[in-house]
N, C-alpha and C positions, 0 to 999 in steps of 0.2 A: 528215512524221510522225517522231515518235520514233520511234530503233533500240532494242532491249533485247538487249545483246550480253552472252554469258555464257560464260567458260571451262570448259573440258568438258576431261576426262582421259579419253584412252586407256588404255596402258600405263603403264609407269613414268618413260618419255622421252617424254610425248605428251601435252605442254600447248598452252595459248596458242593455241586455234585457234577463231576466230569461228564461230559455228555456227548454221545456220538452223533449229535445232531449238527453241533459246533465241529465235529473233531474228522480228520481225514489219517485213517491209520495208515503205517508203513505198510509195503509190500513186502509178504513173508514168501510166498509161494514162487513169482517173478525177480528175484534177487540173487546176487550171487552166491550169498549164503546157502542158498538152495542146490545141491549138488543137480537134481534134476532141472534145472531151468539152464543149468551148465550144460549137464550133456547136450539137452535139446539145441542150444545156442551155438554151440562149438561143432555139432551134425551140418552146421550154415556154411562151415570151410569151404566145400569146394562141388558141395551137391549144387550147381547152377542150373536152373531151366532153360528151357529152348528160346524163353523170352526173354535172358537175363546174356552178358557176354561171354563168346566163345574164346577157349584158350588154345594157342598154339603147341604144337607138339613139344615144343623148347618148355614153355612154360607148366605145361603137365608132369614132364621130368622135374620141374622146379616145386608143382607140387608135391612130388612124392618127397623130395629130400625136405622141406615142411615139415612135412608126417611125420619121419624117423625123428626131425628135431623136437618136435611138439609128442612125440610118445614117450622120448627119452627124458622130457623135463625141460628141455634145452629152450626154453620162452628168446631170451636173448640170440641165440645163432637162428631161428625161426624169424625174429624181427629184421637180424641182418641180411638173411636171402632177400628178405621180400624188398627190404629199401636198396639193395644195390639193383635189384630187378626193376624197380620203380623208373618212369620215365615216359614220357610223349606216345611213343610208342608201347607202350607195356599194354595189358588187358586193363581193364579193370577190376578184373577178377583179382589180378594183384594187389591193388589199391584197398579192395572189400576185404581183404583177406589178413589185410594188414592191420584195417579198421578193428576188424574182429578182433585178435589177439589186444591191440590197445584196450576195448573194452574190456574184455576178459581181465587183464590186469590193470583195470582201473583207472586207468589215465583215458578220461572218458574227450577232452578238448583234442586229443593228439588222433583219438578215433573219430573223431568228427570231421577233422581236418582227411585224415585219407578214404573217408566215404564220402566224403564235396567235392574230392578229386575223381573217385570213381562215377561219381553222378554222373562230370561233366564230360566225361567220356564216353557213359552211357544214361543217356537222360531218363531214362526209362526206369534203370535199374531200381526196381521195386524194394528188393529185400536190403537196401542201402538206404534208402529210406527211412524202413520202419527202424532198423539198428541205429537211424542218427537221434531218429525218435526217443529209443531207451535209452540211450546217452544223455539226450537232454533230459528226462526224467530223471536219471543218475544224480545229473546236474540240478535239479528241483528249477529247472526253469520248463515249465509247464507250458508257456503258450508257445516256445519253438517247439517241443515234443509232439504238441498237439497238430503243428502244422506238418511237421512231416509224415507225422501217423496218419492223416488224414491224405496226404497222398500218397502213402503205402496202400491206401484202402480203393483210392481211384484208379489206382493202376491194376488191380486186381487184386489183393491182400485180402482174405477173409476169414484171417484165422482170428480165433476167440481170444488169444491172448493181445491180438493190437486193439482187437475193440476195449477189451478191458481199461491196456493202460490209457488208452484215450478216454475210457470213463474216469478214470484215476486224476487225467489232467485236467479233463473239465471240473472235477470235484472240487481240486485244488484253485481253480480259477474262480470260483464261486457260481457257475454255469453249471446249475443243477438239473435241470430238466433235459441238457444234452449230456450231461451223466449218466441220467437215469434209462435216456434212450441207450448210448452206448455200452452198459451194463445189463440192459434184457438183453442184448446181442451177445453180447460175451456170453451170458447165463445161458445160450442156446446153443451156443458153439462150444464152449467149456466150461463144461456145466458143475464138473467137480474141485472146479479151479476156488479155492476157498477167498482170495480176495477180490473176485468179483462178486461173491454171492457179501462180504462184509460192505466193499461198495455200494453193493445193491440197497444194503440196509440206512445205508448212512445219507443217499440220495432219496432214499424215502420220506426222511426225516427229513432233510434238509427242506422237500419238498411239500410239508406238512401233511403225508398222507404215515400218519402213526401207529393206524391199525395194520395196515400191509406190513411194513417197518417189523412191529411186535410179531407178525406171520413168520418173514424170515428170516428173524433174531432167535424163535423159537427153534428152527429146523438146524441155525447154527448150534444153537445149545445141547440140540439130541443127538449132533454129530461130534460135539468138541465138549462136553461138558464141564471141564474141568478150566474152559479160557475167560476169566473172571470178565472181561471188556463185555462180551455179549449177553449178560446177567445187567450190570448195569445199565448199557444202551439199553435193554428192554424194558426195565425198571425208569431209563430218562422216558421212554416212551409213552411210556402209560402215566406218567406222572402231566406229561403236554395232553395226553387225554382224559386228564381229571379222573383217573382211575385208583387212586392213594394205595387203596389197601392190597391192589393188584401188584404194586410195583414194589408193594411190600414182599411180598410172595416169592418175586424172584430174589428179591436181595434176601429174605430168610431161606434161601439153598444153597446160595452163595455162603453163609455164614454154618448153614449144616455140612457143606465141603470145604472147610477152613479156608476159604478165599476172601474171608471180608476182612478188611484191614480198617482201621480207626476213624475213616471219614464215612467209610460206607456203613459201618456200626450206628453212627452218630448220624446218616441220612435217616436211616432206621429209626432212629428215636424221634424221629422231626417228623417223621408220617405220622407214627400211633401219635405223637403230641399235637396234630393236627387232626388227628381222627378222635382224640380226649380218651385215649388208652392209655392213659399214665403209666398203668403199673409196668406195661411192655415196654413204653416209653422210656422211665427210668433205667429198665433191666437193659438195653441196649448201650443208654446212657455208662451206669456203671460198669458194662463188661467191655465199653470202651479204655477205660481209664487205666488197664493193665498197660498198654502200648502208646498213652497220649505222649503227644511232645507239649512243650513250652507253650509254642504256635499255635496248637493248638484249645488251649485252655479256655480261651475267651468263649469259643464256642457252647463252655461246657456253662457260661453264665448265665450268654444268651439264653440256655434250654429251660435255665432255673426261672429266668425273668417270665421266660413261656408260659412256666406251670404258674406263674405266681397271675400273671395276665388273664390264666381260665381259670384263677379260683383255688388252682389243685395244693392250697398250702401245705398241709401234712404233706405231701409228695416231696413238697420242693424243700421240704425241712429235713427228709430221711434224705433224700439225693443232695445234698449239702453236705449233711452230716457223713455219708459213705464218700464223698470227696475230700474231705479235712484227713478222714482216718485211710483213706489211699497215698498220704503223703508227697502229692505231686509235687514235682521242682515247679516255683512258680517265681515271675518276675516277681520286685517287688511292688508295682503295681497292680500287677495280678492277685497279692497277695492283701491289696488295700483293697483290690477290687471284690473279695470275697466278702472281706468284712462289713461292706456298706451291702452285699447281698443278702447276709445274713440278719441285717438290720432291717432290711428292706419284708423278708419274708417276716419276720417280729413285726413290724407294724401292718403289714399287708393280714394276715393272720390274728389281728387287733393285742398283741401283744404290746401294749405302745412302752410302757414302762421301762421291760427289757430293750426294746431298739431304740428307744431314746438315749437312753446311760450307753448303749452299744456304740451309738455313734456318736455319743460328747466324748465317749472316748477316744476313735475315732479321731477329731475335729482335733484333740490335744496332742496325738502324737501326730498327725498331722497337718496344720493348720491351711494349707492348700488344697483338703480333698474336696475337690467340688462337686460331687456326687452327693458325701454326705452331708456338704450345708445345704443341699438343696431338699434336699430330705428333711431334716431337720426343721426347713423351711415350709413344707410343704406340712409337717406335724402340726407344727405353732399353726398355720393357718388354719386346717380343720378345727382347729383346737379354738378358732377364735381368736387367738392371741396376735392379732396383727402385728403389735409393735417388736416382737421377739421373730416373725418370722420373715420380717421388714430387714432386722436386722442379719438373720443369717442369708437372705437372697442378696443383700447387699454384698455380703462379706464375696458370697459366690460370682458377685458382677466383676471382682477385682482379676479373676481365674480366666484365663482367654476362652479357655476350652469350655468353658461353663458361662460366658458371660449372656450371650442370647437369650438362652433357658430363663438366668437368674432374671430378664429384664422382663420376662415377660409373666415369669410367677410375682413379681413384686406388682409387676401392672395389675394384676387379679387380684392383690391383695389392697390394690387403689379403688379399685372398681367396685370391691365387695368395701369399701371405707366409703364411696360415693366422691372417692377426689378424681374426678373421670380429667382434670386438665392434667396432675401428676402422672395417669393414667396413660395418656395419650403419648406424652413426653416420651415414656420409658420404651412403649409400643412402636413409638418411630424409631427410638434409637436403636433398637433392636434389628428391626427392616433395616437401616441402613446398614448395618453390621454384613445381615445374612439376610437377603429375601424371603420370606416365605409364605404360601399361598392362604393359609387358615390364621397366619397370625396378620394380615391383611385384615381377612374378615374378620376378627376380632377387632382390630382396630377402626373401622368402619362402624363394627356397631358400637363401639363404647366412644366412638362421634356424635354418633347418632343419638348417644343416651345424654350427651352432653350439651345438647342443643335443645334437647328436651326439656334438660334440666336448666336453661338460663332463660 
C-alpha cells in the first residue's frame, strides 16, 4: 500500500517529522505475505454455506481434482479445470473458486472479473463480495472495495477482518470518523488483529482525539516494542497535544533501542531547543552527525540559527565548531552557508571584529553571497554607519534570492536617515516583488510618518 506521509509543525524548531496522523500504513497482518491470511483465504475454496450456491455431484468431483492440482502446486492445471468448467450453466461456485486462485496469484482484475460473474449468478453471494472487496484494496482503489465490503456486510458478513479492511478504505478515502466507527467493530471481533488496532490509532489522530490515539499507541508499544512507527506516532501525538517533553520520552526509547535514525535524532534536539535544554539539544544534534546525508545539513543550520535566536551563543559556537571537526560532505553552498553562520554567531555573541573580517572575507571569495552582504549590512547599520550599509544592501538587491530582504533593510536604513519618500519607494518595490503582510504595515506606517513629516 501506499504511505501518505506529511510534514506537520510543532513549534517554531519542530519540523520534518513523519506522522501517523497524515499517514495510512500498509496491511502487514491481511496480506499475502502473511502465510496466515493465506491459509485463512484459500479454507474459502469450496466450504460454501447453505446461503451461498449448491454444487452438483459433476462438479464436486471437479472439486476434488482442484485439490490434488492445488496440493501438488499445480496453480495452472487448477485454473484450467475451473475455465473449461466455466459456462451459463456452471455453479458459481465455479466462477468463486476461480476468483479465488486469481487472487491468490495476484492478478487481482482477472479475479474480479470471475467473481462479477459468479455474483450474477448468484446475487446474493456474500463471500464474493467481500473477495472482490480485497481485490479492490489490492488494487488501492478504495471506494470500489468499500462498496462491495459494505455489501458483504448487508448480506450478513460479520467477520472483523471486513470490518477492518472497510476501516482501512475509509482511512484511505479521508472518511475518518466512519473509519474509526468501522475499526471499534473490527477491535471487537478481531481484537488481536494488529492492523486494526494501528488503524484504530491513526483514525484517532486523524480525528483529533490525541489523548486516546497516545492510549492505543502505548498498548501497541508494550505488544511490539521494538516497531519504531508506533514510538514516533506517539511522540506526533503528544506533540498536537502540546505535550513537548512527553514526546520526548518516547523518542528517548526509541534512541535507547537503536531505532532512531538521523531525523528522529534531530526531532530530538528541536524539542529540548524549544524547551531551552541546550545542552540535550546540541548532544542529539551532534550524535546525529555520525549518519547525516547532504539533504540533510541545512537542518543542522536551522538548529544553530535556533540557539543563536534564544541567546544560547556559547552553545551554538561548540555545536558549530563539533560540526566543522565531523567533516561533513557539504554542497558548496552549504559550505558558504556555514561560513556566514559562523559570522552570524561572532556578531550575534558581540564578537563584531571577528565576523566582520569573517564575512569581508566571505564577500571576496564570493561576491554573490547574499546572506553575507546582508549581514554586513545589517553591522554597518547598528553601527550607525548608514552610507556603508546602504552600500552593501544595495550590492544584496542585485541577488534575486536576497533582493526583497535587501529592499526592505535599506528602507530602514531610510527611515532611521528620515528619507521616508526613498523609504517608501524601496517598501513598494519590495511588495511588488513578494507580498508580505508585516512589511505592509511597515510601509503604512512609514506613510504615515511621512505625512507627518510634510
Amino acid at each position: 500500500m501506499k504511505k501518505k506521509c506529511y510534514i506537520i509543525l510543532g513549534h517554531i524548531f519542530l519540523s520534518g517529522f513523519l506522522s501517523l496522523y497524515s499517514q495510512t500504513y500498509p496491511l502487514s497482518e491481511n496480506s499475502w505475505s502473511n502465510p496466515e491470511f493465506v491459509e485463512r483465504f484459500v479454507g474459502s475454496y469450496g466450504v460454501l454455506s447453505g446461503k451461498e450456491p449448491e454444487i452438483t455431484s459433476t462438479e464436486s468431483e471437479l472439486f476434488t481434482e482442484i485439490g490434488t492440482f492445488m496440493e501438488s502446486n499445480n496453480v495452472n492445471g487448477a485454473i484450467q479445470v475451473l475455465r473449461n468448467a466455466q459456462g451459463p450453466e456452471a455453479s458459481a461456485a465455479i466462477d468463486y473458486t476461480l476468483g479465488n486462485i486469481m487472487l491468490q496469484e495476484g492478478n487481482y482484475r482477472e479475479g474480479i472479473k470471475a467473481y462479477e460473474v459468479a455474483i450474477r449468478k448468484f446475487p446474493n453471494f456474500l463471500r464474493a463480495y467481500k473477495n472482490v472487496g480485497l481485490a479492490y484494496v489490492q488494487l488501492q482503489d478504495y471506494e470500489k472495495a468499500a462498496e462491495f465490503l459494505v455489501k458483504s456486510i448487508e448480506l450478513g458478513n460479520q467477520e472483523g477482518d471486513s470490518f477492518g479492511l472497510l476501516g482501512y478504505c475509509y482511512l484511505n478515502q479521508g472518511l475518518n470518523e466512519s473509519a474509526l466507527d468501522s475499526y471499534n467493530i473490527a477491535g471487537v471481533l478481531s481484537p488481536k488483529n494488529k492492523d486494526w488496532q494501528v488503524g484504530k490509532a491513526t483514525a484517532l489522530q486523524r480525528t483529533g482525539d490525541f489523548q486516546k490515539a497516545v492510549a492505543k499507541l502505548d498498548e501497541l508499544i508494550e505488544k511490539y516494542p521494538n516497531t519504531k512507527a508506533y514510538y514516533t506516532a506517539a511522540a506526533n501525538a503528544c506533540i498536537s497535544l502540546q505535550q513537548q517533553l512527553k514526546a520526548a520520552k518516547y523518542l528517548e526509547v526509541m534512541r535507547r533501542r537503536g531505532l532512531a535514525d538521523t531525523s528522529v535524532l534531530m526531532l530530538m534536539g528541536d524539542i529540548y531547543l524549544n524547551e531551552k535544554v541546550f545542552t540535550l539539544a546540541s548532544e542529539r544534534y551532534v550524535e546525529s552527525l555520525a549518519t547525516i546525508s547532504t539533504r540533510e545539513v541545512d537542518r543542522l543550520f536551522r538548529f544553530a540559527r535556533g540557539m543563536i535566536a534564544l541567546g544560547a551563543y556559547s552553545d551554538a559556537i561548540d555545536f558549530i565548531e563539533k560540526v566543522e571537526n565531523a567533516q561533513i560532505s557539504m554542497s558548496s553552498d552549504q559550505s558558504k552557508q556555514l561560513l556566514n553562520l559562523k559570522s552570524q554567531i561572532a556578531m550575534s555573541a558581540g564578537d563584531f571584529e571577528s565576523a566582520v573580517a569573517s564575512l569581508e572575507q566571505v564577500i571576496e571569495a564570493d561576491p554573490l553571497n547574499g546572506e553575507a552582504l546582508l549581514l554586513l549590512g545589517e553591522y554597518y547599520y547598528d553601527q550607525r554607519d548608514f552610507e556603508t550599509a546602504v552600500f552593501y544592501y544595495e550590492r544584496a538587491q542585485k541577488i534575486d534570492s536576497h533582493r526583497v530582504e535587501a529592499l526592505v533593510q535599506a528602507a530602514r536604513v531610510k527611515v532611521a536617515q528620515r528619507q521616508f519618500v526613498a523609504a517608501v519607494e524601496l517598501l513598494q518595490e519590495a511588495q511588488n516583488i513578494r507580498p508580505q503582510s508585516h512589511v505592509e504595515d511597515y510601509l503604512n506606517a512609514v506613510r504615515n510618518a511621512l505625512r507627518a513629516s510634510s
